[in-house]
C-alpha positions in Angstrom: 79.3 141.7 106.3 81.3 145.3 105.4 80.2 148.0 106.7 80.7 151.0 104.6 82.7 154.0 105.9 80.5 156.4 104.2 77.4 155.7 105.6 79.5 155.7 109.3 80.2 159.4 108.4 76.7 160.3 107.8 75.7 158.5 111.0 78.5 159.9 113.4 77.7 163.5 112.1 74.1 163.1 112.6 74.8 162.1 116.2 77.1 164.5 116.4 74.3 167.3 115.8 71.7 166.0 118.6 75.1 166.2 120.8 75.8 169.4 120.0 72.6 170.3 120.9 72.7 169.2 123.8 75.9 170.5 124.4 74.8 174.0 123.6 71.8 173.9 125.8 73.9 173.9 128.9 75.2 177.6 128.4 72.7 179.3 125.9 70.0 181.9 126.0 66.0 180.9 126.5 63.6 182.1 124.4 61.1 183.8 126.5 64.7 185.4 128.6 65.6 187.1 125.0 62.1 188.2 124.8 62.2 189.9 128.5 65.6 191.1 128.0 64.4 193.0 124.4 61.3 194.7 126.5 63.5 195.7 129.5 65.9 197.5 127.5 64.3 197.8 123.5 65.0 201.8 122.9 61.8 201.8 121.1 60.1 200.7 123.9 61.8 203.6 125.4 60.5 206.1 123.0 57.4 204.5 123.5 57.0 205.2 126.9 58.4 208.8 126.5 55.5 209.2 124.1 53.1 208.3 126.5 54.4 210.4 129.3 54.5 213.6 127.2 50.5 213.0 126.2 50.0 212.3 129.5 51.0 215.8 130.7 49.3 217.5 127.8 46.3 215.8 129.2 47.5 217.3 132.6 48.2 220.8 131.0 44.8 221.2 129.5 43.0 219.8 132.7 44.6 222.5 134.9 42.5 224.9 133.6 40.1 224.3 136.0 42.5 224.7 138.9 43.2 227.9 139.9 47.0 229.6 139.0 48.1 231.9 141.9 51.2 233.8 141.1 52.8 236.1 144.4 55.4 238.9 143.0 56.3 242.3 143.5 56.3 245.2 141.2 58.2 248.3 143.2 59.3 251.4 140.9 58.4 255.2 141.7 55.5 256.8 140.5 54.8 260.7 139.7 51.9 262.5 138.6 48.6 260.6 137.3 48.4 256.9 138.3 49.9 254.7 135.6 50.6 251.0 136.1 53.6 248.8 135.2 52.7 245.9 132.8 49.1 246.4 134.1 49.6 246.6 137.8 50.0 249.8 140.6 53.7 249.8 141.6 53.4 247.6 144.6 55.7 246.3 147.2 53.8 243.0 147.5 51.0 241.4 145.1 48.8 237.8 144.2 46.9 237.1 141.4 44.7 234.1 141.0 42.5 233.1 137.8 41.0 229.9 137.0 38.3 229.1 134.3 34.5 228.5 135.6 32.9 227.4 132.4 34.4 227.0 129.1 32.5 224.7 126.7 36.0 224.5 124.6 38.0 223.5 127.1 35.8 220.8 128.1 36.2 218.9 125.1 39.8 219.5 124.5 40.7 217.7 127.9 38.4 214.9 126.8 40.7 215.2 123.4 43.7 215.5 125.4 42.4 212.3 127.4 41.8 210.2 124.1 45.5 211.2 122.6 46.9 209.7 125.9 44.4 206.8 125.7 45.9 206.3 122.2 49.4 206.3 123.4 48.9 203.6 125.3 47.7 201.7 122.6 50.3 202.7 120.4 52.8 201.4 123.5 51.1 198.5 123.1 51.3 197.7 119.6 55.4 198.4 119.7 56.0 196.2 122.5 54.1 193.4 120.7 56.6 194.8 117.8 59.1 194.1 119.5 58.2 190.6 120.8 57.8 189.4 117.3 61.3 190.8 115.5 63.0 188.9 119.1 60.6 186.0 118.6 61.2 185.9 114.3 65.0 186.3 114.8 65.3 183.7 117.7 63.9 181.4 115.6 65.6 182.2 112.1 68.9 181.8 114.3 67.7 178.8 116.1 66.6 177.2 112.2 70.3 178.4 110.9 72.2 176.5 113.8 70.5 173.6 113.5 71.1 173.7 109.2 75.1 173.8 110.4 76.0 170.6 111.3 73.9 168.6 108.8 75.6 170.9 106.4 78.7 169.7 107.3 78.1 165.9 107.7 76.7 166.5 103.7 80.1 168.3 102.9 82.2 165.2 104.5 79.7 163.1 102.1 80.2 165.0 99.1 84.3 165.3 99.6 84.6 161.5 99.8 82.2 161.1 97.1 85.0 163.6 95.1 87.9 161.5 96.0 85.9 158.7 94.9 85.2 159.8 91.8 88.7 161.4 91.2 90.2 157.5 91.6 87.6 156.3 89.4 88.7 158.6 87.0 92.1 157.9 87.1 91.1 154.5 86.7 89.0 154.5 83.3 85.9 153.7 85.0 84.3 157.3 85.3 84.3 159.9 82.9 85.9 163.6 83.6 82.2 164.6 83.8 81.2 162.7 86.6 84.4 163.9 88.8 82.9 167.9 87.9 79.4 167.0 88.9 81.3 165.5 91.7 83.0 168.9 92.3 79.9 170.7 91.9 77.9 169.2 94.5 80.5 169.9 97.1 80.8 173.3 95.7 77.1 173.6 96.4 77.3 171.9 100.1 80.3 174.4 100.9 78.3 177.4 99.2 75.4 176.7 101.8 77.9 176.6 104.7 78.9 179.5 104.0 75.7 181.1 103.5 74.5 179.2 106.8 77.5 181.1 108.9 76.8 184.2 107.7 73.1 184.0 108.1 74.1 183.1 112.3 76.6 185.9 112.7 74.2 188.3 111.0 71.0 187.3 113.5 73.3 187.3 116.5 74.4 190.4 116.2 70.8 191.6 115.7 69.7 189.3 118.5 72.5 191.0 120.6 71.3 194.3 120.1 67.7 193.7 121.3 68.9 191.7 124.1 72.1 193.6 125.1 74.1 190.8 125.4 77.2 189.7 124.1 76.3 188.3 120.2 79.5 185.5 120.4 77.4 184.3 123.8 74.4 183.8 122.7 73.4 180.1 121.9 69.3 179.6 120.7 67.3 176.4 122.5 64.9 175.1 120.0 63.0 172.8 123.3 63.0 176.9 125.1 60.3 177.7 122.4 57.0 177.7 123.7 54.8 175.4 121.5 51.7 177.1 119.8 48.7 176.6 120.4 46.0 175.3 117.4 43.3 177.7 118.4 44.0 179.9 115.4 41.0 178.7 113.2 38.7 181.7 113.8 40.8 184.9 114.1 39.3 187.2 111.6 36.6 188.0 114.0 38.9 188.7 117.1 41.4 191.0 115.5 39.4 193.6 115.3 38.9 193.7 119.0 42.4 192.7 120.3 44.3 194.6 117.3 46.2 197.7 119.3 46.5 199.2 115.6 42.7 199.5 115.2 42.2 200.2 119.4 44.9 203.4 118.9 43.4 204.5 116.0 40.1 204.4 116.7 40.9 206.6 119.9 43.1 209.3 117.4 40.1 209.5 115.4 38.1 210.0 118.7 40.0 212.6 119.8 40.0 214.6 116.7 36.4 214.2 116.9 36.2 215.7 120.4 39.0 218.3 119.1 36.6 219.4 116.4 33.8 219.7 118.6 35.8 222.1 120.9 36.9 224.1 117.8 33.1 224.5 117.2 32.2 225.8 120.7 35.1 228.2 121.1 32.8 230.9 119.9 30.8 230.4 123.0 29.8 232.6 126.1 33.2 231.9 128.4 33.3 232.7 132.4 36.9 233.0 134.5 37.3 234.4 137.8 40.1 236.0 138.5 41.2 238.0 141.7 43.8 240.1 142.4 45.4 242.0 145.9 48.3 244.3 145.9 49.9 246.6 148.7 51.0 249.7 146.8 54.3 251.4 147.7 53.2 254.5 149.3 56.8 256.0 149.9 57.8 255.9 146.7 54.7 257.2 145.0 52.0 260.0 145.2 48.9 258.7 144.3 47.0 259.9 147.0 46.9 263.4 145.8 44.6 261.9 142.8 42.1 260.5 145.8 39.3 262.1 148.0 41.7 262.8 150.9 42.1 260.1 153.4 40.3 257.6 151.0 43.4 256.0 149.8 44.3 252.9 150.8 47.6 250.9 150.5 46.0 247.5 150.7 43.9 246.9 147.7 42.4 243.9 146.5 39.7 242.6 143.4 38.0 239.7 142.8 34.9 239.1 140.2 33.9 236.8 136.7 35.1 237.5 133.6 32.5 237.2 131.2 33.3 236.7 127.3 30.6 236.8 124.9 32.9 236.0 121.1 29.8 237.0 118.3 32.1 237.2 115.3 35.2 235.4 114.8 36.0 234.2 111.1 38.7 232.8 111.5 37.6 230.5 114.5 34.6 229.0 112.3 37.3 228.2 109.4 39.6 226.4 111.7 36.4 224.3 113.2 35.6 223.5 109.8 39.4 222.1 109.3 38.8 220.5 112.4 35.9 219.4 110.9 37.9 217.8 108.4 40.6 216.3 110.0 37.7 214.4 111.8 36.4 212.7 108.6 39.7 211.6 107.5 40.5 209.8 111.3 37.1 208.2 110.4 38.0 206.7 107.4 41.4 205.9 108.4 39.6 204.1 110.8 37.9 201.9 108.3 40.7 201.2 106.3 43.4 199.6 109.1 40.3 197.9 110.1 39.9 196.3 106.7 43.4 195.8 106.1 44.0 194.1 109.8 41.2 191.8 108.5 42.2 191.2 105.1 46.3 190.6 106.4 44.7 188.2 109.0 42.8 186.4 106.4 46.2 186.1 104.5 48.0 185.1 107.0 45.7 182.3 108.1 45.6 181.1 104.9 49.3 181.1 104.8 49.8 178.4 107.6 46.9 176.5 106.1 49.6 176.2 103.2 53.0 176.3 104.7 51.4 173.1 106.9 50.4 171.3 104.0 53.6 171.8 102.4 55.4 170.6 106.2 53.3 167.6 105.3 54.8 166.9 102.2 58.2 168.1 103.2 58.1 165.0 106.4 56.5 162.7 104.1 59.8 163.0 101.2 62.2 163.3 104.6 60.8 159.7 105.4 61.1 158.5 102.0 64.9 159.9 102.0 65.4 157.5 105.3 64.2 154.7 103.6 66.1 155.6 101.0 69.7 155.4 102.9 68.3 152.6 105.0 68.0 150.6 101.8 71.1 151.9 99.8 73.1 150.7 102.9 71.2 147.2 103.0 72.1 146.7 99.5 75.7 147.9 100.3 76.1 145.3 102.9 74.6 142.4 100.5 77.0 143.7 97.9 74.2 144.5 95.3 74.7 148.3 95.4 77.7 150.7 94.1 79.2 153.1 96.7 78.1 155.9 95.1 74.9 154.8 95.2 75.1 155.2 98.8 76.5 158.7 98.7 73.9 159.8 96.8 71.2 158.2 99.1 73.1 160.0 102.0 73.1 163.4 100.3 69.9 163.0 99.7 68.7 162.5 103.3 70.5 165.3 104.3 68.8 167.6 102.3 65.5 166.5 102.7 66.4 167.2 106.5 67.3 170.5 105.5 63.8 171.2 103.6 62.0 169.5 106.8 64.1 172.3 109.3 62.9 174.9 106.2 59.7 173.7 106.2 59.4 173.9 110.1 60.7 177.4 110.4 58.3 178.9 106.8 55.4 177.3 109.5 56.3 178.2 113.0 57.4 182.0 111.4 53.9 182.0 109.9 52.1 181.2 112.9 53.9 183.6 115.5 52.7 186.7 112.5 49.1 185.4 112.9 49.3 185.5 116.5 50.6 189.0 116.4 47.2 189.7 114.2 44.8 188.0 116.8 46.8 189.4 120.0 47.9 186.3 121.0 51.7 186.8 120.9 52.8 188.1 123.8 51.0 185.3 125.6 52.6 183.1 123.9 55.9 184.4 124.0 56.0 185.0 128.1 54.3 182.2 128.9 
């Protein structure tokens, strides 16, 4: 029996693709060690955090309040003639002041305002590091899908060139038509079209991949086994992503905060109490106030302690920025409602995406074992002598690209499920486990 050297080509470059595989798992980058590297040093994880720091200390600012300030100074100058003061104090060689507030009903819910905004940061922190997980997790993957598309491509190319050769000396013999050596042409136009497109596609997401990772982009090799597989526990998400969603978790807290804000607003016309004390030892060298006191009643060391009492009856302007307030509230509220209904509506979406991308994986397996069968019989018939060469090509072009649409296939799915997994709060679980 002869053994055709086509179908040898197809067969050595198919082997050569699991070896390179292989090959390339020896030295290349794990999954879940892109995704670490991408959190440790993602500059919007960064910002993130510097986000959350800075609401953190406003929530520190406004709770000070409470704690009492003590300042120590000195005011010396000279003083003649009727006691006057400088910036509100005697001249005095040494003097603390001390204020803190007793009861403010304002204040009070500002700090629980300030509190929610921080609370809301850290959702927010939240939601960008699972942001960041899924653009490392989706490029990984494209990259991953890419570099295994390479070396099928080129096994089809070495396919498709000896089918143009053949064609070209059938040509020159009578037996084909010009026509067939252009489709000939065309087809390996095509193949070498997708090559190209393939290699660009890999030097484009390692470079991406590199800057989320840090690493060197002509290093990095993807490891399709270092993918964690998913889970099938996605049937009923709609109802969790609601309550795992750090979208809906940090804006429900703005909108909670701008509630407490508004109710602040509202009682800033209220009775306030501060005490505030005060001791100061006045320069009696370099001043004569005690000519203006009963004499030998003045006394250097002075000090003052007490409330402060504020009682704000009419204040306009306060009332219209409560009622702002007021409205800044309402709209948190309903922006409430709507990321909740638009988490559940994109969940629904995407859920019924992967019921379709699977059913189309389905058919893409099903035409990839018909393609086999295919080559498998093409090369039977060679061997028997009952089939043409170029039969054979064909059947070997074939296969290749219904390998390609099964890699496609696998990626439209897998790319589909990691989304819906962001959606349900599953992904980062997934990704670091």
């Amino acid at each position: 029996m002869k053994s055709n050297p086509v179908y040898h080509v197809f067969v050595v470059f198919i082997g050569l693709l699991a070896v390179t595989r292989a090959a390339v798992g020896q030295e290349s980058l794990a999954f879940r060690r892109a995704v670490e590297l991408a959190l440790a040093q993602s500059s919007e994880m960064a910002l993130s955090r510097a986000d959350e720091v800075s609401a953190f200390q406003t929530y520190r600012e406004a709770r000070a309040s409470k704690v009492p300030k003590l300042a120590i100074g000195s005011d010396i100058g000279y003083a003649y003639g009727f006691p006057l003061s400088l910036e509100g104090s005697a001249p005095t060689l040494f003097n603390v002041t001390t204020q803190s507030s007793v009861w403010n009903p304002a204040q009070r819910e500002f700090i629980r305002a300030a509190k929610a905004d921080w609370s809301a940061s850290k959702f927010q922190g939240n939601s960008q590091r699972v942001q960041v997980i899924l653009e490392v997790a989706l490029t990984y993957i494209e990259l991953n899908t890419w570099e295994s598309r390479v070396p099928i491509l080129r096994a089809e190319l070495s396919v498709a060139e000896n089918i143009e050769y053949t064609v070209a000396e059938r040509v020159k013999e009578g037996i084909d038509k010009r026509i067939d050596r252009t489709k000939a042409e065309l087809v390996e136009a095509q193949v070498r079209m997708h090559i190209a497109e393939a290699e660009g596609a890999i030097d484009i997401l390692r470079v991406r991949l590199s800057q989320l990772t840090g690493l060197p982009a002509n290093a990095i090799r993807t490891v399709r086994d270092s993918i964690s597989v998913l889970r099938d526990d996605q049937n009923d998400v709609v109802s969790h992503v609601l309550e795992s969603s750090p979208a809906v978790e940090s804006a429900e807290k703005s909108a909670e905060a701008k509630q407490l804000r508004a109710k602040g607003e509202h009682r800033a016309v209220h009775p306030t109490m501060d005490f505030a004390a005060q001791y100061g030892l006045v320069n009696t060298s370099l001043t004569n106030f005690e000519q203006f006191f009963v004499p030998h009643s003045f006394q250097p060391n002075n000090v003052t302690f007490g409330l402060v009492l504020r009682f704000p009856f009419l204040d306009s302007s306060q009332r219209a920025r409560a009622a702002a307030a007021d409205a800044e509230a309402l709209r948190a509220r309903k922006e409430v409602e709507q990321t909740k209904n638009k988490a559940a509506l994109d969940t629904l979406k995407l859920q019924t995406n992967v019921k379709q991308l699977l059913a189309a994986r389905r058919v893409a397996d099903l035409r990839y074992k018909l393609a086999e069968n295919e080559l498998d019989a093409a090369h039977a018939r060679m061997e028997q002598e009952t089939a043409t060469q170029r039969e054979l090509q064909d059947a070997a072009i074939g296969s290749s690209e219904r390998t390609l649409e099964r890699i496609n296939a696998d990626f439209e799915v897998l790319r589909a499920e990691v989304e819906l997994l962001r959606a349900n709060g599953g992904l980062e679980g997934w990704a670091l486990h």
